[in-house]
N, C-alpha and C positions, 0 to 999 in steps of 0.2 A: 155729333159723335163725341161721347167720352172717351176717355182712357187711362187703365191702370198703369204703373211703371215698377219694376222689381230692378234696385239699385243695390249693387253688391262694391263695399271700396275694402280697403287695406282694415281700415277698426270696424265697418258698419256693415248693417246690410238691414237696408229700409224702401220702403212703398210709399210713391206719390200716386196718393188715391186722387179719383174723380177730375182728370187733366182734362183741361181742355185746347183744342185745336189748336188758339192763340198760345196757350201755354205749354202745350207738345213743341212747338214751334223753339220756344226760349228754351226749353231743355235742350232740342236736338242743334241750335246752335252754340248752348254751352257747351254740349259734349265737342261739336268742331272745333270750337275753337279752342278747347283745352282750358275753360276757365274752373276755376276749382269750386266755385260755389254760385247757387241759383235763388233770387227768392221767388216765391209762388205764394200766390193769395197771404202776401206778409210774412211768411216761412223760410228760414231759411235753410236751404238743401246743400248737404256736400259731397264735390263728385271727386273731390281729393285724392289720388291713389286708387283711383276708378280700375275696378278689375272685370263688371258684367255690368251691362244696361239690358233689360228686357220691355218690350213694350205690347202691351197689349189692347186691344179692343174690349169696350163694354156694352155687351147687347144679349143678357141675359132675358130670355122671358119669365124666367122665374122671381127676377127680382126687379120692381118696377124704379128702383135707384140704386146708386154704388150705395148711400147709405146704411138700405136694407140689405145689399150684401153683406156690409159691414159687421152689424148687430147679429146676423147669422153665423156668420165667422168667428165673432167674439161667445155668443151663444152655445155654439157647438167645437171651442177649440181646436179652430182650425189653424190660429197663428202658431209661431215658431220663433223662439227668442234667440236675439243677438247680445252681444255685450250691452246694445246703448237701449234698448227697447227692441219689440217686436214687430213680425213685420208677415204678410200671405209670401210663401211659395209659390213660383212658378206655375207651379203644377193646377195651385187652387185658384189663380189668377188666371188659367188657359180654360177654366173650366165657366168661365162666364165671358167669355171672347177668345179672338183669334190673335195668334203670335204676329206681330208685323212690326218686329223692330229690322228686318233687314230692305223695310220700303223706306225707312229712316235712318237706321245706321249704315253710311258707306264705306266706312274707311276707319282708319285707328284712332283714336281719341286724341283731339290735338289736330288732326291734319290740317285742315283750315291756317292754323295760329302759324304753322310749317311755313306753308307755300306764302304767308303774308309779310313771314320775317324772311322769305328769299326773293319775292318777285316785289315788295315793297318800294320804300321809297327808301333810296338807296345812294351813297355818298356817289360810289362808282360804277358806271353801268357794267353789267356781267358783257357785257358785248366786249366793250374795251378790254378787260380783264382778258376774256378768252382769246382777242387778236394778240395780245402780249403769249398770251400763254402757246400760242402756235407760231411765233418766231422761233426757226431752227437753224437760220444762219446770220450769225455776229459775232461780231468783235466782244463781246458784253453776255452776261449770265443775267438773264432776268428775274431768277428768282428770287431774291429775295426782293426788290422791287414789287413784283406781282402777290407777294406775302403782306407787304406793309399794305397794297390796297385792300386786303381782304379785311384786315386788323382795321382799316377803317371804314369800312361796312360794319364793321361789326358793332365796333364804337359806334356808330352813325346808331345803328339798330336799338341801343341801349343807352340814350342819350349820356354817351361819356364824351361829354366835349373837351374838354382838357386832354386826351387820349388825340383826340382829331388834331388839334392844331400841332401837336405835338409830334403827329406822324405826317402832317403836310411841310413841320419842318425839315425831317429826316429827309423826307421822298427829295428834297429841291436839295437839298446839300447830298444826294446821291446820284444824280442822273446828270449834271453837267457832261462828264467826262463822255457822255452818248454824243455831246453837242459838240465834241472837239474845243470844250472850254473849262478851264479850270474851279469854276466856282461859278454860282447862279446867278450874281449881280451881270457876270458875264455875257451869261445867256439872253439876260434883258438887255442889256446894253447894244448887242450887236451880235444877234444871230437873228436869222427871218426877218419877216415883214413886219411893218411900222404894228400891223393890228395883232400880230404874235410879239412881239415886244409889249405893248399894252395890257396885254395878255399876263403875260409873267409877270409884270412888275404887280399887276393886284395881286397874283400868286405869291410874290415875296413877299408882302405886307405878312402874308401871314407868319414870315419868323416874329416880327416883333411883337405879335399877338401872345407868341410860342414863349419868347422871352422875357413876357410881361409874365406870365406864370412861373417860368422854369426859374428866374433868378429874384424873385422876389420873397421872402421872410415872412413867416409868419405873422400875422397882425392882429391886432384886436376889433377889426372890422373886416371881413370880406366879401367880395361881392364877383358871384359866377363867370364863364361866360354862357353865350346862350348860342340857338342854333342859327341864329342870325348873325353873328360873329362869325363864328365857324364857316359860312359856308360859300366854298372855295371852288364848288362841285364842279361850275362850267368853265373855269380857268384851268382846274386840274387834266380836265379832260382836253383841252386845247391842247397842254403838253402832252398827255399820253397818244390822242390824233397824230399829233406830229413824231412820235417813237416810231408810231406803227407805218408812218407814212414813209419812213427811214430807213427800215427794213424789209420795203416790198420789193 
């Protein structure tokens, strides 16, 4: 089976003639995924500011190839120009197959790329986040706590590492006073158990990861950190386990 496609964006409005199945396939997960451009048979297609996708089937018996459509089309002026070039109508595209772009389009353009940047891989589980977010009796205001872990999902999401260590420093110079101790050396030192002490102290490390960036000068060489640095994720969570475990 072939198929025509009637691509309508913000400047364009152009036709991926003669698709096939395999290449139906890369269009309908560029449009998921929200990616802004496609190549085809070494072409490259833009769905940028994407406003219509239409898709249709090719099984005219009148014309025994899309090409001879084609030549008919150009033949009997049947195209219609846009700014960047010309392109068939809907209308002349349904007249040599059937509409069936809603057996391929399911959803908004993007959705896929959505639910991959929220159920992804992620600093802090939504789980933890939402047992914080449903503590309604304390000594203590969670929110802004529950703010900085979003802030680093988000960082996480968009590889800002710099942003990360820099909010795992806040978060550990914020939450002692949950623990009945003044400062977080304190929390490692002597609150819980030997393997919750173990715990934080690799959690702490990360101030001085924090303050290898934050107080260091401009240089004439520098060198990142990376996601392997950063990544604090299951000691973080050992502390926020133990918040939630504090308030039930």
């Amino acid at each position: 089976m072939k198929y025509n496609l009637f691509i309508k964006t913000f400047l364009n409005t152009y036709n991926i003639l003669d698709v096939s199945e395999e290449e139906l396939e890369k269009v309908v997960d560029c449009y998921n995924f929200g990616e802004e451009s496609i190549f085809i048979s070494g072409k490259k297609y833009c769905l940028k500011d994407l406003s219509e996708i239409q898709i249709f089937t090719f099984e005219s018996k009148k014309f025994s190839s899309i090409k001879e459509f084609v030549r008919f089309c150009e033949d009997y002026n049947h195209y219609e120009y846009s700014v960047l070039g010309k392109y068939l109508s809907t209308d002349i595209l349904e007249r040599v197959g059937t509409r069936v772009t809603d057996d391929y389009i399911k959803d908004d353009y993007g959705y896929l790329k959505e639910e991959v940047a929220e159920d992804g891989d992620l600093f802090v589980d939504k789980e933890r986040i939402e047992e914080l977010s449903q503590i309604d009796e304390s000594d203590f205001d969670y929110t802004k706590l529950i703010q900085f872990l979003k802030e680093l999902n988000d960082a996480y999401s968009n590889d800002n590492y710099h942003s990360i260590v820099m909010l795992i420093r806040t978060i550990i110079d914020h939450v002692p006073p949950i623990f009945g101790k003044k400062n977080f050396a304190d929390v490692c030192g002597s609150y819980g158990t030997r393997s919750f002490q173990e715990s934080m102290k690799h959690l702490n490390s990360g101030r001085k990861i924090a303050d290898s960036y934050l107080h260091t000068s401009i240089r004439n060489q520098e060198a990142l950190p990376t996601k392997i640095q950063v990544d604090f994720r299951q000691d973080l969570d050992v502390l926020l386990q133990e918040i939630v475990r504090l308030n039930k």
